[in-house]
C-alpha positions as CSV (number, residue, x, y, z in Angstrom):
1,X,-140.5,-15.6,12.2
2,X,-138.7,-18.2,14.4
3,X,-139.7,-21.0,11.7
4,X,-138.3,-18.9,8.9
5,X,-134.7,-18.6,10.8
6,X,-135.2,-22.7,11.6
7,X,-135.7,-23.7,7.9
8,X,-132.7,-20.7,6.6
9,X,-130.7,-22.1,9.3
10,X,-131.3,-26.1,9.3
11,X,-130.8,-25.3,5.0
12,X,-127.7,-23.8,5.3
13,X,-126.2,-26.4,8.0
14,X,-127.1,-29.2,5.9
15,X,-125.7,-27.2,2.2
16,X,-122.2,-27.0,4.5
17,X,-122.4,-30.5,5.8
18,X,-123.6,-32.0,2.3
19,X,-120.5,-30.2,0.6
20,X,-117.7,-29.9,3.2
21,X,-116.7,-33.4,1.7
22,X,-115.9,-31.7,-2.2
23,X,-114.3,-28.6,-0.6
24,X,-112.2,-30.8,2.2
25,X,-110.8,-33.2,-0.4
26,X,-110.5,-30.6,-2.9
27,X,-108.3,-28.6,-0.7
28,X,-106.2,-31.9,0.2
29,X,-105.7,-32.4,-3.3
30,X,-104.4,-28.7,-4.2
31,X,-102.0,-28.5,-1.3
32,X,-100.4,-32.2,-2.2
33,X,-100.1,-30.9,-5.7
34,X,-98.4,-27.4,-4.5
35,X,-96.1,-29.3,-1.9
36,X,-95.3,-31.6,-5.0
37,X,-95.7,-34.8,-2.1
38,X,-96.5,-38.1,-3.5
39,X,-100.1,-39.0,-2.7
40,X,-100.3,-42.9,-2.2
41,X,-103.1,-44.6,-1.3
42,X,-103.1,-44.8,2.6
43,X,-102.8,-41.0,2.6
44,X,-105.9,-40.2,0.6
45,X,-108.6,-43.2,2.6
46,X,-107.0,-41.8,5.6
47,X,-107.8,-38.4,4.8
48,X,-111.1,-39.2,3.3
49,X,-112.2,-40.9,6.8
50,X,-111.2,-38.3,8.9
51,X,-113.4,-35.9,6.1
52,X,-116.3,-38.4,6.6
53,X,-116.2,-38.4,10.2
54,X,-115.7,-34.7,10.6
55,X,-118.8,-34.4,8.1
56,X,-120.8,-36.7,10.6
57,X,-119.5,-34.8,13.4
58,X,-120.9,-31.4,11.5
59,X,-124.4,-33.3,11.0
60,X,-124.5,-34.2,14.3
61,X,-124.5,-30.6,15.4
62,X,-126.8,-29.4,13.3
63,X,-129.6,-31.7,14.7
64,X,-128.3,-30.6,18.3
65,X,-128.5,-26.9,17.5
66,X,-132.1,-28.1,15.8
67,X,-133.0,-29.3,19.1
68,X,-132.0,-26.4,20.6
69,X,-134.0,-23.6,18.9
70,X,-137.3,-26.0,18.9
71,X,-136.7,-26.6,23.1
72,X,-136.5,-22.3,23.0
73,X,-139.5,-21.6,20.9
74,X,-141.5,-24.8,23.5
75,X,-139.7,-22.3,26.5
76,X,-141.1,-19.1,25.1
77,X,-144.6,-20.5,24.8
78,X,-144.9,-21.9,28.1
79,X,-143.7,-18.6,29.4
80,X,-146.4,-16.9,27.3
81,X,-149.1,-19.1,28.8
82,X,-147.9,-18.7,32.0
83,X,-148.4,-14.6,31.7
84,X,-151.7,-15.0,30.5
85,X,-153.8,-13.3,32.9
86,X,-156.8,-15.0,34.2
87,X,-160.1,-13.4,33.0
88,X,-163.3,-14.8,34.4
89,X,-166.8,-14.5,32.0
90,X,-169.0,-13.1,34.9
């Protein structure tokens, strides 16, 4: 059960980190056409990078909150071995 919610979870962290790019600059895009601002250059690289790095930032957590769920599954199976109750075969 804890696998499944790994793989649906780690799936759908990297589906939002894979697209936020498209959506981010998409969104840039719309507004500066609504606002009917002139779009040069400088402004889009600089919104691009902060995309990018916000993107990284994103992936980054997902392999934190990775490491998280596979240190509490390792937690929960120590505390199961350590309830095990000793049983001797005499």
């Amino acid at each position: 059960m804890n696998y499944k919610k790994l793989s649906i979870g780690r799936s759908l962290e990297r589906t939002i980190a894979d697209s936020i790019g498209f959506w981010a600059s998409l969104v840039m895009f719309v507004v500066a056409h609504y606002i009917q601002t002139v779009l040069t250059l400088s402004k889009i690289f600089s919104t691009l990078d902060i995309i990018i790095n916000f993107k990284q930032s994103l992936a980054y957590m997902t392999i934190g909150l990775g490491f998280y769920y596979e240190v509490k599954v390792v937690f929960e199976r120590f505390a199961s071995i350590f309830n095990i109750e000793n049983v001797s075969m005499i």
